[in-house]
C-alpha positions in Angstrom: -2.6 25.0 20.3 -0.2 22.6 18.4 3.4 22.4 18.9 6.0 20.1 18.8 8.8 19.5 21.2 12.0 18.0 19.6 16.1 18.7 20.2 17.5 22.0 19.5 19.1 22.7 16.1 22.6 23.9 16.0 20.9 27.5 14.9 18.6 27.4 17.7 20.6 29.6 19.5 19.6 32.8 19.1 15.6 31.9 18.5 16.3 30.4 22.2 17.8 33.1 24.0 14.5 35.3 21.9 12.6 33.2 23.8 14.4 33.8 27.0 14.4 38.0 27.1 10.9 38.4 28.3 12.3 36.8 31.3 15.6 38.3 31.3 17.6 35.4 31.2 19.2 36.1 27.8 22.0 37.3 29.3 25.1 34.9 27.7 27.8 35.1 28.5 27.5 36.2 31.4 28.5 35.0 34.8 25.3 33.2 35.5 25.8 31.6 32.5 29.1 31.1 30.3 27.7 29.4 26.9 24.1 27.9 26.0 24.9 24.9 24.3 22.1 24.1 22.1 22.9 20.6 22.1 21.8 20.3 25.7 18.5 21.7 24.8 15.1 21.0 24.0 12.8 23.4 22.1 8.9 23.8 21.3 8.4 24.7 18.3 4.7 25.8 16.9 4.2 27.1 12.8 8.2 26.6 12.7 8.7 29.4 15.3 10.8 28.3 18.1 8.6 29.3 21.0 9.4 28.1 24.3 12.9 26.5 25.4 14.7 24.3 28.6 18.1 23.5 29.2 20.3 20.9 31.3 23.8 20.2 32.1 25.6 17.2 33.8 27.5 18.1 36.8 28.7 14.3 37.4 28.1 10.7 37.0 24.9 10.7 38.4 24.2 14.6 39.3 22.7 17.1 36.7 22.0 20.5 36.8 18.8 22.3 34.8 20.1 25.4 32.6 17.4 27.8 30.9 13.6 27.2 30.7 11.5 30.0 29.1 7.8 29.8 27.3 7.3 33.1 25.1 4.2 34.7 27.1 1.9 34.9 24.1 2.5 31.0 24.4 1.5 30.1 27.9 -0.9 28.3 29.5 -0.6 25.5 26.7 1.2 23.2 28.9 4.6 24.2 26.4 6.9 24.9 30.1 5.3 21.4 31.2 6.3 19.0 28.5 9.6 20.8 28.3 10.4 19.8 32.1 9.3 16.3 31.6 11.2 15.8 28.5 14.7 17.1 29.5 14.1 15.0 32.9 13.6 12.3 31.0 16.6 13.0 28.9 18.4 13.5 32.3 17.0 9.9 33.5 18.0 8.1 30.8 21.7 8.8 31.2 22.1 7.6 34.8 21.4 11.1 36.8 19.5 10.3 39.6 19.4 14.1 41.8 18.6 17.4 39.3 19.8 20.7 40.5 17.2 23.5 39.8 17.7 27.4 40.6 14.4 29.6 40.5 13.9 33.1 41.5 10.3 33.2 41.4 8.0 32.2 43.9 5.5 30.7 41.4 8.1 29.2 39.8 9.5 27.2 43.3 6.4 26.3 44.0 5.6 24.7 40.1 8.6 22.8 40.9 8.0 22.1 44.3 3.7 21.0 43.9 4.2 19.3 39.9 7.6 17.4 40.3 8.2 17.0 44.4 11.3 18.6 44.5 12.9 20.2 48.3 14.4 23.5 48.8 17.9 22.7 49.8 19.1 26.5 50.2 20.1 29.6 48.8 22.5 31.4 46.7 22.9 34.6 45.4 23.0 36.2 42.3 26.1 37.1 40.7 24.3 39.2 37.6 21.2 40.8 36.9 19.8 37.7 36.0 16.2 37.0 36.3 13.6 38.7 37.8 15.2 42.0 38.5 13.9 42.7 42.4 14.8 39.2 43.6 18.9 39.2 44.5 19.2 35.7 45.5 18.2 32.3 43.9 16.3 29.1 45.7 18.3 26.0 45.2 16.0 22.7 44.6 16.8 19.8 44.2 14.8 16.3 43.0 15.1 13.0 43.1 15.0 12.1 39.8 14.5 8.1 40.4 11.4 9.0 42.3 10.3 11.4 39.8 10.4 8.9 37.0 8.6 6.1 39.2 5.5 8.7 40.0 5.4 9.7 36.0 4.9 6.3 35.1 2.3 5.4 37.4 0.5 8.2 36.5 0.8 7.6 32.4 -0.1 3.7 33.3 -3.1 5.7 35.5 -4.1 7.8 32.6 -3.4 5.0 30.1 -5.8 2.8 31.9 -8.1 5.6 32.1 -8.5 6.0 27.9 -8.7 1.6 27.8 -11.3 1.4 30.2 -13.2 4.8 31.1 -16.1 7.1 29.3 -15.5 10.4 29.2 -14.6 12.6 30.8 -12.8 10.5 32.7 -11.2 9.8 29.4 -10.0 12.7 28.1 -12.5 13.8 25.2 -11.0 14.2 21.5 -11.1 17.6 20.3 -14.7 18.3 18.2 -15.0 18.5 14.8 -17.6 19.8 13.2 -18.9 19.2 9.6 -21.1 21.7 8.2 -23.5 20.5 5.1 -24.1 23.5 3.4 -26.7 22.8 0.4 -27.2 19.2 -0.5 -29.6 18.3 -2.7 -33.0 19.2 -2.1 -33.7 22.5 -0.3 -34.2 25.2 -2.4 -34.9 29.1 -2.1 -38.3 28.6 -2.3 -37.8 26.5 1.1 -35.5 28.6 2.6 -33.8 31.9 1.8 -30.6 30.4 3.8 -29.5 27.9 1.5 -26.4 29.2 -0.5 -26.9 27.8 -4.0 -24.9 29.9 -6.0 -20.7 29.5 -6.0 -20.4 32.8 -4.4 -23.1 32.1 -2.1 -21.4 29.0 -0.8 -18.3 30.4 -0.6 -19.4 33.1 1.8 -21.4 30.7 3.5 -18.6 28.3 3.9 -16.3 31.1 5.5 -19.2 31.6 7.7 -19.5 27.8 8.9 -15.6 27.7 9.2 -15.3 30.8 11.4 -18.3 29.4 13.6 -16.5 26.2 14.2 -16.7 24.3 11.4 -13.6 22.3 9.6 -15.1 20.0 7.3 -17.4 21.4 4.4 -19.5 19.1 3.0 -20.5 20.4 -0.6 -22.9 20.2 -3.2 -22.9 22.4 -6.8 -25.6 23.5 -8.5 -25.7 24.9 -12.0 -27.2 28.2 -12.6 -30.8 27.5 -12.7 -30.3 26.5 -9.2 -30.4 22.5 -9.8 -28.0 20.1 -8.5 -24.9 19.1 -10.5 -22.2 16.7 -10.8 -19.8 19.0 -13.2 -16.0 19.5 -12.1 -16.0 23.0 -13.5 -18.5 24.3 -10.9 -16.8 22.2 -7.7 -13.0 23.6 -9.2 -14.8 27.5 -8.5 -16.5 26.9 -5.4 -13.1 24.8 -4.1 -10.7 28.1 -5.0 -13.3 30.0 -3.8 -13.3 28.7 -0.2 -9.5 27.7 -0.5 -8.8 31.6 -1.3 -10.6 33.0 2.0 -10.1 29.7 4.5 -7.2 27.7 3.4 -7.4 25.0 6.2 -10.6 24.3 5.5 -11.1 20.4 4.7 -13.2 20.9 1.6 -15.4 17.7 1.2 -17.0 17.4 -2.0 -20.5 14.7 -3.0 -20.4 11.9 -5.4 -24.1 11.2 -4.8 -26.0 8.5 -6.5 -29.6 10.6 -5.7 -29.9 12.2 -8.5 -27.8 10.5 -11.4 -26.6 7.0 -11.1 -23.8 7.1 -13.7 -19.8 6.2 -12.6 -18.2 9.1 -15.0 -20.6 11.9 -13.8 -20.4 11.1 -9.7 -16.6 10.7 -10.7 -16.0 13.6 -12.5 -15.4 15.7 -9.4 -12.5 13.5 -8.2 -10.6 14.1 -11.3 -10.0 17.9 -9.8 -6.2 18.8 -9.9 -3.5 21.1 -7.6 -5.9 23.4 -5.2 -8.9 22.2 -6.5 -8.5 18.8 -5.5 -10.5 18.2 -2.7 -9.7 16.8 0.2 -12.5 14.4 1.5 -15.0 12.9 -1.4 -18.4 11.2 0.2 -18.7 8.0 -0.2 -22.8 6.2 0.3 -22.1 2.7 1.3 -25.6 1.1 -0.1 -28.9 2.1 -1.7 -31.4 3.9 0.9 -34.7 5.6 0.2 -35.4 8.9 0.8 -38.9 10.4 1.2 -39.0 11.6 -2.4 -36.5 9.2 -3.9 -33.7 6.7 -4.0 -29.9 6.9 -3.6 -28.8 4.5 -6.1 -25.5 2.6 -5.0 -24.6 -0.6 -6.2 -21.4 -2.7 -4.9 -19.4 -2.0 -8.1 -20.1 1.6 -7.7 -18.9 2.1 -4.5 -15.8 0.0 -4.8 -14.9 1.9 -8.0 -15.7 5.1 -6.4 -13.6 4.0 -3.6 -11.0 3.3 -5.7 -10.6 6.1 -7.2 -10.3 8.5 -4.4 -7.6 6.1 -3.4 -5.9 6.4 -6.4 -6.4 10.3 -6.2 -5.1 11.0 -2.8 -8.9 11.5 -1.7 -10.2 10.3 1.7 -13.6 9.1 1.6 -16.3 10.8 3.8 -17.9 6.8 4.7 -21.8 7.9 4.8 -23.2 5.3 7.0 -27.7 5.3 6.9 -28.0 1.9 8.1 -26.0 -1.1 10.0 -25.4 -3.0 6.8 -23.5 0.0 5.6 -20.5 -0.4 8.1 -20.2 -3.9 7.0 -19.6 -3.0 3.5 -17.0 -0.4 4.8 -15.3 -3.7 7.1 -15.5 -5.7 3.1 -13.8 -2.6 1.8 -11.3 -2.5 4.0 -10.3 -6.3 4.0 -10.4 -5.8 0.1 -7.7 -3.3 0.9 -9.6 -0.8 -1.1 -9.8 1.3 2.6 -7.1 1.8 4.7 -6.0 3.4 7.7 -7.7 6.4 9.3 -11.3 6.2 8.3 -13.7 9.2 8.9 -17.4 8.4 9.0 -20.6 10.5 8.9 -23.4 8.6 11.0 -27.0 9.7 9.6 -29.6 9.0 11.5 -33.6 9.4 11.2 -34.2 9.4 7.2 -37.6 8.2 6.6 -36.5 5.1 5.5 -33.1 4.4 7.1 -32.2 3.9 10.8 -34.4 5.7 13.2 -32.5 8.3 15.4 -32.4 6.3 19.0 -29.8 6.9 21.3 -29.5 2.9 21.4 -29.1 3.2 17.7 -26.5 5.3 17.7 -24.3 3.2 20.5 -24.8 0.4 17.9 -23.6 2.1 15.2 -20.8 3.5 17.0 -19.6 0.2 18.5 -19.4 -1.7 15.1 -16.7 0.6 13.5 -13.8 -0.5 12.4 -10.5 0.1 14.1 -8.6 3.3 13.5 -11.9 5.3 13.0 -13.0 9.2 13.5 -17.1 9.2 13.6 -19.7 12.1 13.1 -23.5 12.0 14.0 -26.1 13.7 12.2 -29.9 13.9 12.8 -32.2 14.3 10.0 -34.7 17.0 10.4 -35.8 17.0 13.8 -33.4 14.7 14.7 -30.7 16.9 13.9 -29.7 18.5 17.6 -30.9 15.4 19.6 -28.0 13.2 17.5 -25.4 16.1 17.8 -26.0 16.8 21.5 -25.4 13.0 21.7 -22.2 12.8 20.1 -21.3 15.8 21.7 -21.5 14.0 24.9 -20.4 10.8 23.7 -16.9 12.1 22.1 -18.0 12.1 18.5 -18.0 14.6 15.8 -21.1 16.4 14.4 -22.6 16.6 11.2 -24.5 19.8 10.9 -26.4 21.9 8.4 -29.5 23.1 6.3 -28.8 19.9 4.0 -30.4 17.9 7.0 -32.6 20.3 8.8 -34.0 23.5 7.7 -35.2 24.8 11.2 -34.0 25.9 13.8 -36.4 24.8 16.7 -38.3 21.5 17.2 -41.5 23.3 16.4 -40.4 24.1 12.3 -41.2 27.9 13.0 -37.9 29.6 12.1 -35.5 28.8 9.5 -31.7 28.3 10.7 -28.6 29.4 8.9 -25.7 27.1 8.5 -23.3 29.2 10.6 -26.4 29.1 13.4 -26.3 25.8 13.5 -22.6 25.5 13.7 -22.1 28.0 16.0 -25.2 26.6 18.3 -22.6 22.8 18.6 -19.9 24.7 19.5 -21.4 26.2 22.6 -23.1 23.1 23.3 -19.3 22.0 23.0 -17.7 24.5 25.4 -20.4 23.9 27.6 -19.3 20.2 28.0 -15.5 21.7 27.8 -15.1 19.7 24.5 -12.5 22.5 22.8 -12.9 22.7 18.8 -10.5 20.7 17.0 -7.7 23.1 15.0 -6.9 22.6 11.6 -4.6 20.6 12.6 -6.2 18.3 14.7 -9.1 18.2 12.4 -6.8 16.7 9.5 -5.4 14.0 12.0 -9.0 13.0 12.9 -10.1 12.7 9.1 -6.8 11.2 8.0 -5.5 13.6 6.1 -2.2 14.5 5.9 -1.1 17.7 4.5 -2.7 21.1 3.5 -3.9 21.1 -0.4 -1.4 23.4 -2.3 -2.5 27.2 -2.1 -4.8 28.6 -4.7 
């Protein structure tokens, strides 16, 4: 759930005393409460919708009262009432008040105030208006010593901070999981499997699949109409739209893979996309490798002028990394300034003749990064959910889909779809209480900033 918490507008008003009529305490004027001066307030705000709301009021030099505080209850249990407390205490804090004042009616509500932020029931006092819940006539007067509050927050965020610095998870907390589903690549055909989408509207439907299972990156090949890969725009602008039509978060990676054809203008031609068909992620091989049936071709110049043209395109690069070397040249890259901050990379492990999937091998990848970097792990073949399960664990991303593995089980005896697979790393996921990353969080994570224009 993402939402931001910020100062009320000066036509927050009425969206805050919406937000306050579930729990009847929209009641202003009233003798309860005069005026709500929005200028005293704080508000949550998720999609632009004003959706949860808390109030103060200073009483004297160093004595403040709280006012309103109401979460909208399709928005609960999101932490929104939380972060609202702690930010108008702090707001309270910074200009000298050292007790806060709090009426509640409810019991669970004393006791959230009483358990979370140590304040003391100091009396009673009764209501004036039908304020509140409607059978309870009198309200229970807290109070807190804000000093004291202030020095336990800050041990604990120097606890927690510690925590991320030094712990593994879950000790620190995990980031949210994103999932990257490689729909078609290069190689498999129908004659291998029937679940490969190869056509446009195949892909589309299978990409709406992936992305409902889980997925939020979609890593994508074209292929003409005999079925064979290709580099033309034209074909990535109609499968883009496509998926852009039915999933418009998606982030819609697309290949500029030196496997099949080695030259610049055809691997670039798909980065010259404009408005909604302009992808958002572009993949980006950081050396040669060899494949069991062939070579990825991928000279220094290539890459650095692939590189720079994403940059120069408003494209982030997906880093495909097969072998240590490979993050080096990313590090070059990025000294060169042809990289720059948030870097997203795809960690392949187990091709014939690349890096060998190993748990150890993995760490070491993982550990060279650069700074300011989002990773993915993906197995090849076999390898596939032994590397996922282990950046599952380890507080990666995954890489997942019939471009690496056709099959489902160890054994090769049934074929997986793409959404299968997908949907199989999100349970493995919940299991380990690693939530899926929104659309939202999945842009931060890949370094992108803003949704592509609408189709």
């Amino acid at each position: 759930m993402e939402y931001a918490i910020e100062p009320a507008r000066p036509g927050d008003r009425e969206a805050i005393l919406s937000v306050m009529r579930p729990w009847n305490m929209h009641h202003v004027p009233s003798p309860e409460m005069e005026e709500l001066d929005a200028e005293a307030f704080f508000v949550a705000r998720a999609h632009g919708r004003v959706v949860g709301a808390a109030g103060w009021k200073i009483l004297s030099q160093t004595r403040a009262k709280t006012t309103l505080l109401g979460v909208l209850p399709e928005f609960a249990r999101h932490g929104i009432g939380a972060a609202l407390q702690e930010e108008r205490l702090r707001a309270m804090a910074r200009v000298g008040v050292t007790t806060v004042v709090t009426n509640a009616d409810r019991p669970e509500v004393v006791a959230w105030y009483e358990r979370r932020y140590g304040y003391r029931r100091v009396g009673t006092l009764k209501k004036v208006s039908p304020f509140g819940h409607p059978e309870i006539d009198r309200w229970t007067t807290l109070e807190l010593d804000l000093q004291a509050w202030v020095r336990r927050a800050d041990a604990e965020a120097a606890s927690r901070a510690y925590l991320e610095r030094n712990e593994p998870h879950p000790l620190k907390p995990y980031p949210p999981l994103l999932i990257n589903a490689c729909l078609t690549g290069m190689i498999p055909t129908k004659a291998m499997t029937e679940f490969v989408p190869l056509t446009t509207q195949e892909i589309v439907a299978d990409a709406v699949r992936c992305y409902d299972a889980g997925a939020r990156i979609l890593h994508l090949h074209a292929r003409d109409a005999e079925g064979r890969p290709t580099w033309r725009a034209e074909v990535y602008e109609r499968i883009l739209l496509g998926i852009r039509r039915e999933r418009p978060d998606a982030i819609c990676c697309v290949s500029t893979s030196g496997r099949t054809w080695q030259e610049f203008e055809k691997r670039a031609e798909v980065l010259l996309l404009e408005g909604a068909a302009r992808p958002d992620l572009a993949s980006l091989t950081l050396g040669s490798l060899n494949f069991p049936t062939g070579a990825s071709v991928n000279p220094p110049e290539t890459i650095q002028r692939l590189a720079e043209t994403m940059r120069e395109r408003g494209i982030r690069p997906e880093l495909e990394i097969f072998d240590a070397g490979m993050v080096g040249f990313a590090k070059y890259l990025e000294r060169r300034g042809v990289l720059s901050g948030r870097k997203y990379f795809n960690l392949l492990l187990g091709n014939l003749g690349s890096i060998p999937a190993t748990i150890a091998n993995l760490s070491a990848l993982v550990a060279s990064l650069p700074e300011d970097s989002t990773w993915a792990a993906a197995g090849i073949g076999v390898f596939q959910l032994p590397m996922n399960a282990a950046a599952v664990v380890a507080g990666g991303g995954v890489r997942v889909g019939i471009e690496d593995n056709l099959f489902f089980d160890h054994a090769r005896t049934r074929l997986a779809s793409n959404a299968e697979l997908v949907a199989r790393v999100a349970r493995l996921g919940a299991e380990l209480q690693r939530p899926l990353a929104t659309p939202v969080e999945a842009r931060a994570l890949a370094g992108l900033a803003t949704l592509p224009p609408a189709p």
